[in-house]
Structures are given as structure tokens and as C-alpha cells.
N, C-alpha and C positions, 0 to 999 in steps of 0.2 A: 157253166158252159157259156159260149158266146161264138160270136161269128163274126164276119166283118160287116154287119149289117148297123152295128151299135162300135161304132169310130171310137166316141170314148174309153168303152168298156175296155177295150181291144188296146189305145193307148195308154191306159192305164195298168195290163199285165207289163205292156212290154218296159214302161218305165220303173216297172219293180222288178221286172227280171233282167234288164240290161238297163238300171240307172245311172252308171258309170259314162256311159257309151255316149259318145252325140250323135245323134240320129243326122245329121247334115250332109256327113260323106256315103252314107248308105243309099245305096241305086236300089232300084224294085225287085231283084235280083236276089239281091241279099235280106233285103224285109219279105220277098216272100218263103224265105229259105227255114227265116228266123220263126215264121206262122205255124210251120208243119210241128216247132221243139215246144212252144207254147201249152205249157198245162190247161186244161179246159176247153181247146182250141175247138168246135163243133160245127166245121164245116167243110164242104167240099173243095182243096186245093184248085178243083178248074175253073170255081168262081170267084176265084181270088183275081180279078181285075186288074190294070193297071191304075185303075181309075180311082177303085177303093185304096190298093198299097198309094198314092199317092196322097190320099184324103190320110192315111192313118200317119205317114208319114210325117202332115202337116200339124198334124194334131200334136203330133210325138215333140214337131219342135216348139209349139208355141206352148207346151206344156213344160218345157226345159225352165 
């Protein structure tokens, strides 16, 4: 289980469940869309921030 509290934990599903993908073109929109399909996902979608999707985002690319 995880949340968006642990950035890594959290960039690191999504780079094994969309490794293919570059995360660049993806707006907040679409990573918070991607959070709800996420296996393990354990938390509330209303505190899913702009502020956290922006931080996971960032992680998602420098982790490319």
C-alpha cells in the first residue's frame, strides 16, 4: 500500500506500470486519472493535490 505521501514509492509503481510512456506530455489531469488504476493505491483521491501530482510527476521524469 502507499499514498502520495512517499513520491518515490508512488514513482516507482507508475514507472513499472507505464514504463513505455514519457511522463512529459502528461498534464495533472491525466496523472491523477492514472492514481485511482494504480494497484496498492491507499488513499483518498481529494488529497491528491496539484502540488503532490506535480512533485510525482517530477520524480516520474528525472527517474526516466
Amino acid at each position: 500500500m502507499f499514498t502520495l505521501l512517499n513520491i518515490l514509492d508512488f514513482t516507482l509503481v507508475l514507472l513499472g506500470k507505464y514504463f513505455q510512456q514519457d511522463p512529459t506530455p502528461f498534464n495533472l489531469t491525466h496523472l491523477d486519472r492514472k492514481n485511482a488504476w494504480l494497484d496498492g493505491f491507499d488513499d483518498d483521491p481529494i488529497h491528491c493535490s496539484g502540488r503532490k501530482l506535480d512533485a510525482v510527476q517530477q520524480c516520474w521524469i528525472s527517474e526516466m
